[in-house]
C-alpha positions as CSV (number, residue, x, y, z in Angstrom):
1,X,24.2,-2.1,24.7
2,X,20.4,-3.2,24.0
3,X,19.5,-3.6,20.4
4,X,16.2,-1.4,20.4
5,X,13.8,-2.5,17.2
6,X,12.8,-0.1,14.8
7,X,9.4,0.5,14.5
8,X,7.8,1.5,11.3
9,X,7.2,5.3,11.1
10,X,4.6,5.1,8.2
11,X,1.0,4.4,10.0
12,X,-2.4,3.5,8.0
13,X,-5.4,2.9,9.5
14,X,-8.3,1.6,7.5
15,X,-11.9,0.1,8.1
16,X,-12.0,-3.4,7.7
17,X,-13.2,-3.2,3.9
18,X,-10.5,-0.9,3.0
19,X,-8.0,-3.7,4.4
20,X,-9.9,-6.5,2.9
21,X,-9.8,-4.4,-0.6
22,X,-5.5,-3.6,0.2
23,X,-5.2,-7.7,1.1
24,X,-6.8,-8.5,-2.3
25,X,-5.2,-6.1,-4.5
26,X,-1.5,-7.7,-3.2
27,X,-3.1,-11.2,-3.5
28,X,-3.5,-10.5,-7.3
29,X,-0.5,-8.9,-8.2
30,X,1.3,-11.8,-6.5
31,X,-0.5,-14.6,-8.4
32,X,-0.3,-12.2,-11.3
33,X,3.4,-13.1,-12.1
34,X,4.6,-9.7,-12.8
35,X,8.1,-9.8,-13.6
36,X,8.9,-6.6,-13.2
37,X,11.2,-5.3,-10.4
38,X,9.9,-8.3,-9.1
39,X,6.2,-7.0,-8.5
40,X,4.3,-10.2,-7.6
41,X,7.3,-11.3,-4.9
42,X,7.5,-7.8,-3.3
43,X,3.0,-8.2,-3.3
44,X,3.3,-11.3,-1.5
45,X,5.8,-10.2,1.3
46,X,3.3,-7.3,2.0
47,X,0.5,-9.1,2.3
48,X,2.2,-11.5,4.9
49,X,3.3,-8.6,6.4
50,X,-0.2,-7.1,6.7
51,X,-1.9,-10.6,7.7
52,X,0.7,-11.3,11.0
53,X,1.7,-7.7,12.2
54,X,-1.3,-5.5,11.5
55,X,-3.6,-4.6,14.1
56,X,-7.3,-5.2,14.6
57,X,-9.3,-2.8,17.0
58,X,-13.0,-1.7,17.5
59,X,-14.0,2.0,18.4
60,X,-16.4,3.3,20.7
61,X,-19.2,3.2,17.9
62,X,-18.1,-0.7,17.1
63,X,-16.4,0.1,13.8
64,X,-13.8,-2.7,12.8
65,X,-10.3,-1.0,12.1
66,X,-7.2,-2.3,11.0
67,X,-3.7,-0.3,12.2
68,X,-0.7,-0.7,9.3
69,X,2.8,0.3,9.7
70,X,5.7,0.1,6.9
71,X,8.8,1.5,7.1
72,X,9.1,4.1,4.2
73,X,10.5,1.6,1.6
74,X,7.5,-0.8,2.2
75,X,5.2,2.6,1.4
76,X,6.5,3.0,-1.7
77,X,6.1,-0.8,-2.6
78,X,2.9,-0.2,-1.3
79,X,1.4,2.7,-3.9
80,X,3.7,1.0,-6.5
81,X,1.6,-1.9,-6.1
82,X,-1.7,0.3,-6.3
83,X,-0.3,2.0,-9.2
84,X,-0.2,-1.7,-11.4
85,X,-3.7,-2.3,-10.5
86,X,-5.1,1.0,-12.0
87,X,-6.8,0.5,-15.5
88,X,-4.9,2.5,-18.2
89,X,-8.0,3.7,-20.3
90,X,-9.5,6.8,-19.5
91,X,-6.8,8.4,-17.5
92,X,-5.9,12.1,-17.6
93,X,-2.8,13.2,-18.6
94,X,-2.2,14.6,-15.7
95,X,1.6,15.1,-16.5
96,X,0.8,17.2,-18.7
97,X,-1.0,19.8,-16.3
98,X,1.6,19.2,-13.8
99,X,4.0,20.5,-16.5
100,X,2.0,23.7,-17.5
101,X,1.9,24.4,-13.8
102,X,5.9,24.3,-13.3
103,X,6.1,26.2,-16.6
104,X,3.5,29.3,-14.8
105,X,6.2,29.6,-12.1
């Protein structure tokens, strides 16, 4: 019996400056030394991941694009990752509106 490999079921594709921006953001959380759950490890094991099996490819119009996979887990790391980058002044409370919706039901 043939051991098939698993591809990743999640898919992304982003112009090349979205990618650049992604890359970065991991490169900053991993040389930020977040300790928690072990944020700045899991940042640089994405972005290796993203720098040796992504996939570079030009469309018709010569726009640079970048294919990304991750298996669900790495998705979550992913906006996890995203989520420690965002600035926590000015944000709405938008718990607080999901909450009042759930109550209306």
């Amino acid at each position: 019996m043939s051991h098939e490999k698993r591809k990743p079921s999640v898919q992304l594709t982003l112009d090349k400056s979205l990618f650049n921006k992604l890359v970065s953001i991991l490169e900053l959380n991993s040389q930020a030394n977040i300790n928690d759950e072990n944020l700045s490890s899991i940042a640089e094991k994405l972005k290796k991941k993203m720098l040796t099996y992504s996939v570079p490819r030009i469309n018709d119009s010569d726009t640079e694009f970048v294919d990304v996979r991750y298996f669900p887990n790495e998705a979550s790391d992913m906006i996890w990752q995203l989520l420690v980058r965002i600035e926590q002044e000015n944000i709405e409370d938008y718990y607080s509106i999901l909450i009042n919706n759930r109550e209306k039901k």
